[in-house]
N, C-alpha and C positions, 0 to 999 in steps of 0.2 A: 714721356710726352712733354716734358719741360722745354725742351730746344723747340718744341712746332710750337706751343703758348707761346714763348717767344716772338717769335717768327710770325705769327697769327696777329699779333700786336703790335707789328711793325708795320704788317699790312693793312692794318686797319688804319692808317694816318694817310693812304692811297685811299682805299675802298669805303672810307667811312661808312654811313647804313647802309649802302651795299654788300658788307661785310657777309658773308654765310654766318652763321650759330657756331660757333667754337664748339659748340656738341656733335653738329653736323662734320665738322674737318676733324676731329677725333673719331668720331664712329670711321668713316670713310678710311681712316687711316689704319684703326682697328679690323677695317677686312684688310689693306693691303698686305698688313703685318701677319697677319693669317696666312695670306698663299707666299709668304716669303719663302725660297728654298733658304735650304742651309747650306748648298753650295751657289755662288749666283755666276751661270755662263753668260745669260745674252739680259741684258735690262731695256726692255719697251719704254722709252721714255716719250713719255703721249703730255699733252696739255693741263687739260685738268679735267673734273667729275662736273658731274651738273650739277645745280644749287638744288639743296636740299634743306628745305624749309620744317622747321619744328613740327607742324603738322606730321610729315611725312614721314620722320622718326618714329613719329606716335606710332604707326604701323608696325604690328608683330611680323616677325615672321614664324610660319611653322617650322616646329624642328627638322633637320634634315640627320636622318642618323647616320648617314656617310661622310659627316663633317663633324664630328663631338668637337664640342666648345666654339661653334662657328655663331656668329654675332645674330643678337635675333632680332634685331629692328632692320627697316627698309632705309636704305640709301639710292640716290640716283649716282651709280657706280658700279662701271660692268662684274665690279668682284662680287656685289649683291644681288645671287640670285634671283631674288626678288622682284631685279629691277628688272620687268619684261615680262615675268611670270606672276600673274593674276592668281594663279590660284595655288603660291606661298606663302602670301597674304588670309585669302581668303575673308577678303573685307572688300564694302560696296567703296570703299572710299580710296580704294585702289586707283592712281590716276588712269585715266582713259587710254593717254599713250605715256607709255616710257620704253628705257629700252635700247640697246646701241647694236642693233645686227651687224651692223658693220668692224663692231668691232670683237664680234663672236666671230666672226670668218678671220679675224687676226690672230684670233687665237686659235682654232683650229687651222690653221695655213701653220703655225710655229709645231704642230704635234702631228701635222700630217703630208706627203706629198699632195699636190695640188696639181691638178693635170685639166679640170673641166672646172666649171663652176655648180654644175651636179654633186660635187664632192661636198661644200657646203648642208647639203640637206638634211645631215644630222641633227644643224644645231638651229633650222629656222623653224617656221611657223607651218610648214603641210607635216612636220614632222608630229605624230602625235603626243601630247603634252609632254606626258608622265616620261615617256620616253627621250625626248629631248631634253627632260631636266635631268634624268638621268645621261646624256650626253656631254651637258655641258658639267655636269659633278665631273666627270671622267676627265674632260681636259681639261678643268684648273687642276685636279689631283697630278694629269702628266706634265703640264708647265710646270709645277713646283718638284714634280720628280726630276724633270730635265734643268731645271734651273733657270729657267725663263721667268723673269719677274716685270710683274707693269709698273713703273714709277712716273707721278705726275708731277711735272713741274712745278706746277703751281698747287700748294696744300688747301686753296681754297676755290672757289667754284668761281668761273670767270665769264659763267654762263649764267643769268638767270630767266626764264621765263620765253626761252628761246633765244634770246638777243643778249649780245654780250654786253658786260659791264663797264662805264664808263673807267676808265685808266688799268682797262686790263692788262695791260703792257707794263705798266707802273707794278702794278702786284704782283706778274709772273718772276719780274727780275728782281724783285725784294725776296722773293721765295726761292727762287734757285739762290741768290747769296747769302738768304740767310739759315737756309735749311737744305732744302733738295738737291744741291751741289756735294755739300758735304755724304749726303748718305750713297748717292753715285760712287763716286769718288773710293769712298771708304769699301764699298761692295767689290772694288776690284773683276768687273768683269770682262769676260773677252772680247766681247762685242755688246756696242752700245745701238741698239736702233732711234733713232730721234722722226720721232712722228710727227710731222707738220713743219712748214718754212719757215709759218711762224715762231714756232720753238724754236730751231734750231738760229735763227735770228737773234735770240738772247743766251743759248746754253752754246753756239756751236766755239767760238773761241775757246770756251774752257776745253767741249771737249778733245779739238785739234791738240791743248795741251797735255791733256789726261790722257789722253786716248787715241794716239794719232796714227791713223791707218787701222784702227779697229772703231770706226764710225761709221755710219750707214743713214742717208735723211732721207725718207717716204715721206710721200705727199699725206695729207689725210687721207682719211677713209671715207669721207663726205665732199673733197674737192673735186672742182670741176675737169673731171676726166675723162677718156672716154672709156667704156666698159674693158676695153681692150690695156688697157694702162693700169686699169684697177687689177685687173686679173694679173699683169705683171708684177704689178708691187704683192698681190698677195703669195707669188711663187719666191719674192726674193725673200720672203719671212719666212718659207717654207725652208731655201735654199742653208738662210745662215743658221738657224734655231735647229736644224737636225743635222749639221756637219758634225 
């Protein structure tokens, strides 16, 4: 964790009090490190997590015995559970919303053909509870079997409270040069997906050089699209993650 303290404390000369909890971008990082394969095919390189405030830490989670050694505090970060599912927590102090659907249909589009948007309803909310948390245990276990890894640009949360954070731009490109580049890079994958224009606006040079012709840039899973453009992008993550 030496290199992201680092890194952590370079961005804080950008983010000053806006900075996340260095406990928060260490947990967060401690689930990524969890679903890492140990072979990496395709790396989802998405933006960043949502700010997670010491409070929010405070939050246990219940064990999950289909994950031993899996982290037991709550993070706003689709690798935690928790984040979405109310009753992992099992606390009133669970926020009202949280929670990224949009980017549980990314992850299920990388473990499954994609044909309808019915396909989806594993992993949303008519699904019942118990069951769909048993859904979504299933595919991080088969993303990390297939070698599908989520890496975020940015090690610290560039979002807080809905609205993003004054010189978010400034802290994304301190965090890919001085950490999230290198561990890309070093992963050696076959295919990189770069989630957002944004992103790809600060990482895409590198990866043209890293990675050229094994790059792929999606819009978000939150931009203004029309339904018909989202369903496309969620078939090309289908398309490259199970060749």
């Amino acid at each position: 964790m030496q290199k992201l303290r680092e890194s952590y404390s370079n961005i804080q000369r950008f983010l000053g009090e806006d900075t996340e909890p260095l406990e928060s971008v260490e947990l967060v990082e401690t689930y990524r490190r969890y679903f890492k394969p140990s072979r990496i095919r395709v790396i989802l390189l998405a933006e960043s997590h949502v700010y997670t405030y010491d409070s929010d830490r405070n939050l246990p989670l219940l064990p999950i015995s289909e994950l031993p050694g899996y982290p037991d505090r709550y993070a706003r970060f689709v690798n935690c559970l928790g984040y979405g599912e109310k009753s992992l927590t099992g606390s009133t102090r669970h926020p009202n919303r949280d929670g990224t659907p949009q980017f549980w249909k990314i992850f299920y589009s990388c473990c499954n053909p994609i044909t309808t948007t019915d396909d989806f309803a594993p992993i949303l909310g008519k699904t019942p509870t118990q069951q769909r948390i048993e859904n979504k245990i299933n595919i991080l276990k088969q993303m990390k079997d297939q070698g599908v890894w989520l890496v975020d640009a940015s090690i610290v949360a560039l979002y807080k409270d809905s609205k993003k954070i004054p010189f978010m731009f400034d802290a994304l490109k301190e965090s890919w040069r001085s950490y999230t580049r290198d561990v890309v890079v070093s992963s050696k994958p076959e295919h990189v997906i770069c989630i957002g224009k944004g992103v790809a606006s600060v990482v895409g040079e590198d990866l043209e050089k890293y990675f050229p012709s094994k790059y792929t840039v999606i819009a978000q899973p939150n931009a203004f699209l029309s339904a018909e453009e989202h369903f496309a992008n969620y078939q090309t993550y289908s398309r490259i993650c199970n060749r």
